[in-house]
N, C-alpha and C positions, 0 to 999 in steps of 0.2 A: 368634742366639747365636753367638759366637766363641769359643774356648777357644786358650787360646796352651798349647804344649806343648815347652818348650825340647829336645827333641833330634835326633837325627841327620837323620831323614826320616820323616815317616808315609805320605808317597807310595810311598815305596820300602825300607821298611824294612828300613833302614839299622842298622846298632849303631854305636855311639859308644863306642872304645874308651876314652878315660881316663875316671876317676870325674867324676860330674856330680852336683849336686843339683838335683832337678824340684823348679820350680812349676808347677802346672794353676793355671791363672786366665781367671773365666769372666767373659766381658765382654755387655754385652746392648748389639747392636746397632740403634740404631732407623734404617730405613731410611728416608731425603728424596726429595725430587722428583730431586734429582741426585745419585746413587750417590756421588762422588766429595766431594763437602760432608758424609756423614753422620758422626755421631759414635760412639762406642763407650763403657760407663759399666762400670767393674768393679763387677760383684755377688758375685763370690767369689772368694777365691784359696787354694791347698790345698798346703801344700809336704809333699813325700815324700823322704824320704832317699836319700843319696847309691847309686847300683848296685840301688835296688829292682825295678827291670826294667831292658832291656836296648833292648827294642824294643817298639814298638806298634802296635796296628790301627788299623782305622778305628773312630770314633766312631760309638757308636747311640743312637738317645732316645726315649722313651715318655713322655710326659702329663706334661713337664716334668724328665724323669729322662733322666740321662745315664749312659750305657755307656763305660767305658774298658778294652777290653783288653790285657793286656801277655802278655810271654811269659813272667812268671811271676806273676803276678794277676790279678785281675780288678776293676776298680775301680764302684760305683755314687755318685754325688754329684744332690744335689739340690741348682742354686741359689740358689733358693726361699727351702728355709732352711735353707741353710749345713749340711745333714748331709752327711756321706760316711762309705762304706763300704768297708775289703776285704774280697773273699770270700774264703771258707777254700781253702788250698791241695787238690791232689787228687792222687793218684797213679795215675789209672786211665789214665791216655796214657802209653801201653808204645812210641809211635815217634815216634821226634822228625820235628820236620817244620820247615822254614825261615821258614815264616809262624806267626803265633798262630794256636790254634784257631776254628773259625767259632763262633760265637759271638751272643745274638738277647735284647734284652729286648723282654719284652713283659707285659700283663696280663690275669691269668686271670678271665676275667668272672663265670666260677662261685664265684668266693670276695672278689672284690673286691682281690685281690692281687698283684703283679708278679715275674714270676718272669724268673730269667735260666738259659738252656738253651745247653749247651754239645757241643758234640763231641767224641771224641776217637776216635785210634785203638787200635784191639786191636794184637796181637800176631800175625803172619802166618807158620805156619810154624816150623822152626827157626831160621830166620835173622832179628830182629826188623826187622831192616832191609831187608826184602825188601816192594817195594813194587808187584811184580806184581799181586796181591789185595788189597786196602786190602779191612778191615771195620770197618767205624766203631759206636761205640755214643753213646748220650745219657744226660748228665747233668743236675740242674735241681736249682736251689737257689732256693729261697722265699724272699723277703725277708719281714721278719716273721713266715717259719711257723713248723709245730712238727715240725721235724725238726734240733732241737737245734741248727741252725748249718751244717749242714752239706750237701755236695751228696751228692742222693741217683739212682742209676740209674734210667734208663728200666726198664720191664718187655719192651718189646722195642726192637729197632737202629733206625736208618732203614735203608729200603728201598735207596738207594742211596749210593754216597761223596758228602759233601759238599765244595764248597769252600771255601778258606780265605776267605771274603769276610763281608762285613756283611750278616746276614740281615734284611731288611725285616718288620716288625710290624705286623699290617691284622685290625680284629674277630677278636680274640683268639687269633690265631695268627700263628706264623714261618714266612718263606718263604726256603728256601734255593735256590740253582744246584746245578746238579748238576756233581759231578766227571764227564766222559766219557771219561776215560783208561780204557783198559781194560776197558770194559765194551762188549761187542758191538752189545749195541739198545738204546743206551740212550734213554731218554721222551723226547719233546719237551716237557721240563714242570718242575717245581720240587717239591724238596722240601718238603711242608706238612707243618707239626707243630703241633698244637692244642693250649696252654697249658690249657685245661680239663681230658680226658681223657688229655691226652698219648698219645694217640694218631700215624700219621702219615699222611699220604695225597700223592697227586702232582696237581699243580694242572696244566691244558696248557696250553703255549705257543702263540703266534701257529705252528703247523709249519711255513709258506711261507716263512719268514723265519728261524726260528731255530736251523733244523738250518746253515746258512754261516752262523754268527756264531760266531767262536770267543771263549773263555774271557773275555777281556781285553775284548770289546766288545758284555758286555752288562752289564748294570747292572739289577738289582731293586731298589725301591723306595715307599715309600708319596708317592704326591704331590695335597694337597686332598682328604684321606681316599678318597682311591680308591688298589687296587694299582696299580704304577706297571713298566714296562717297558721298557726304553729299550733301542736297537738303535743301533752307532753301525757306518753301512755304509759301510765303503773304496770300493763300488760306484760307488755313491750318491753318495759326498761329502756325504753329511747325516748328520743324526738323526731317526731317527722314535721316537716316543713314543705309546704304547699303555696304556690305563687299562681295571679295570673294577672294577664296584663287588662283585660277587660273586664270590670269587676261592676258595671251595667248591666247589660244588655242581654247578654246571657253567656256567664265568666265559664273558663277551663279551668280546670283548676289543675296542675300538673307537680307531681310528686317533685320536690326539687332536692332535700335533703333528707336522710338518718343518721342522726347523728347520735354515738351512742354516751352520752353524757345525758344524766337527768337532770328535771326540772333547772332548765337552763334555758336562754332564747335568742336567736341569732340578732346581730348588731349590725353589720357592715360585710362583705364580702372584702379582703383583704389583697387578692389576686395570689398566682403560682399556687393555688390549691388550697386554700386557707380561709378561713372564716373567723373573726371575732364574736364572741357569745359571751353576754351575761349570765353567770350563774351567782343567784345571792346578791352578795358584795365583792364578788370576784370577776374580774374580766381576764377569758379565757383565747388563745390562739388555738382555733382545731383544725387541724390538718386532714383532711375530706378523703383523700388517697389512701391515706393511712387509716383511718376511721379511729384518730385519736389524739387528745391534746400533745400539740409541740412541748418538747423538753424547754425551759426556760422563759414559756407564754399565760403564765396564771400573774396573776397581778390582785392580791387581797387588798380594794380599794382601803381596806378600816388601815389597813398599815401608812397608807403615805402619808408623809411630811412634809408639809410646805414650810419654807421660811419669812419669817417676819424680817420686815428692813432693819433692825438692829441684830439679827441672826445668818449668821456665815458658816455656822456647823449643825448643831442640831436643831431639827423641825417640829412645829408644832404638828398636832394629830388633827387630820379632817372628822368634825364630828358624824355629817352625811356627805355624800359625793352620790349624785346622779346624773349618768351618762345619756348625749342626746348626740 
């Protein structure tokens, strides 16, 4: 699935200063023997008026449901069948912060329903802008429940600051990073919060490995329903990738790739030995056997062209594309 998102950068979120007006248009792509032949079909497009956000995060999805955060909503779309949602505004984030808030859909098993859980910051001190002590709390809004529409508080915080990144979703809970600014000892491990009880607990990290990885080079994620954990080591000059299936109780965590392409992140397992990986704005074929990208499997998303219904040759240029 591709989602073209015409503004400034979701790499780098960026604001675009003069007025714009967004289309979100979700294109499903089916992927060929050779990456660079496949096609792309629109199955939905959602236009939003002009200045309704500013900037956005990265894209999250559950069971066919897609997450859009912005920095002043929060978006849900199904493009299945063609519903979408905003969530209601909130006023309990007392400190602005440069990125969107972290942010995680996921489904709560105990009720059969999907909830999206958000963080935000308190208020530190007299000065709100004092960002020595960050204390974070949780909100969570039910799609479809019965709390009128609106998002309702945790009964207690997370345990630790979270970052402002895309929280990964695995058997009915969200997994966050941890912020470790300013925290003395902080875990070798991830913020877990369980969609059921809303409860929260810390899941642990590989420790040999994940106390030198700083903020920017690690990446959480689900990949082939197992948690997923990717390490991209300046050391090394690789990526190692780390899965395991119980990410409770007390996870394994098992070496599962090295893959030697930097700052890149696994997408999908492909089958016959092959893996798709984002690196950038590029989606890569790597061949596992071979320990190296397939001849004819990079794909420079800034290059594609879609066409417009009055166009039969030349395409216009996708201004973002983020893959889910």
């Amino acid at each position: 699935m591709m989602i073209r998102l015409p503004v400034e950068s979701l790499a780098r979120f960026r604001t675009r200063a003069d007025a714009f007006s967004t289309n979100i248009q979700f294109y499903q792509w089916c992927l060929q023997e050779n990456v660079l032949k496949s096609t792309a079909t629109l199955v939905y497009g959602r236009h939003i008026p002009a200045r309704e956000f500013g900037r956005v995060s990265a894209v999250a999805h559950c069971d066919g449901l897609v997450l859009l955060p912005t920095d002043t909503n929060v978006y849900v779309f199904n493009p299945a069948t063609k519903d979408a949602i905003a969530l209601p505004e909130s006023q309990r984030n007392m400190i602005w912060h440069h990125r969107c808030l972290p942010v995680g859909l996921g489904l709560d098993t105990s009720t059969g329903k999907y909830k999206v859980a958000r963080s935000f910051y308190r208020s530190c001190g007299s000065d709100p802008m004092d960002m020595e002590v960050v204390v974070m709390g949780m909100e969570v809004f039910t799609i479809n429940g019965d709390e009128h529409g609106s998002w309702r508080e945790t009964l207690v915080d997370p345990p630790y600051p979270i970052l402002s990144s895309q929280a990964a979703t695995h058997k009915g809970c969200l997994f966050y990073s941890i912020d470790k600014n300013n925290l003395q000892r902080p875990p070798h491990g991830l913020v877990r919060f369980s969609l059921a009880d809303e409860t929260f607990g810390v899941t642990p990290l590989i420790t040999n490995i994940y106390p030198e990885v700083d903020h920017e080079d690690f990446l959480i994620s689900e990949l082939d329903g197992e948690l997923c954990s990717t390490f991209l080591s300046s050391h090394l000059q690789r990526v190692l990738v780390f899965t395991t299936r119980d990410a409770v109780d007390h996870p394994k965590w098992s070496f599962r790739y090295m893959i030697n392409v930097t700052e890149c992140y696994p997408l999908v397992p492909l089958g016959s030995g092959r893996i798709l990986l984002r690196g950038g704005n590029c989606l890569l074929g790597y061949n596992l056997e071979a320990s190296k990208i397939k001849v004819g499997e990079i794909l420079d998303m800034d290059e594609i062209r879609y066409l417009a219904p009055s166009q039969n040759t030349l395409g216009r240029a996708w201004e973002n594309v983020f893959v889910v």
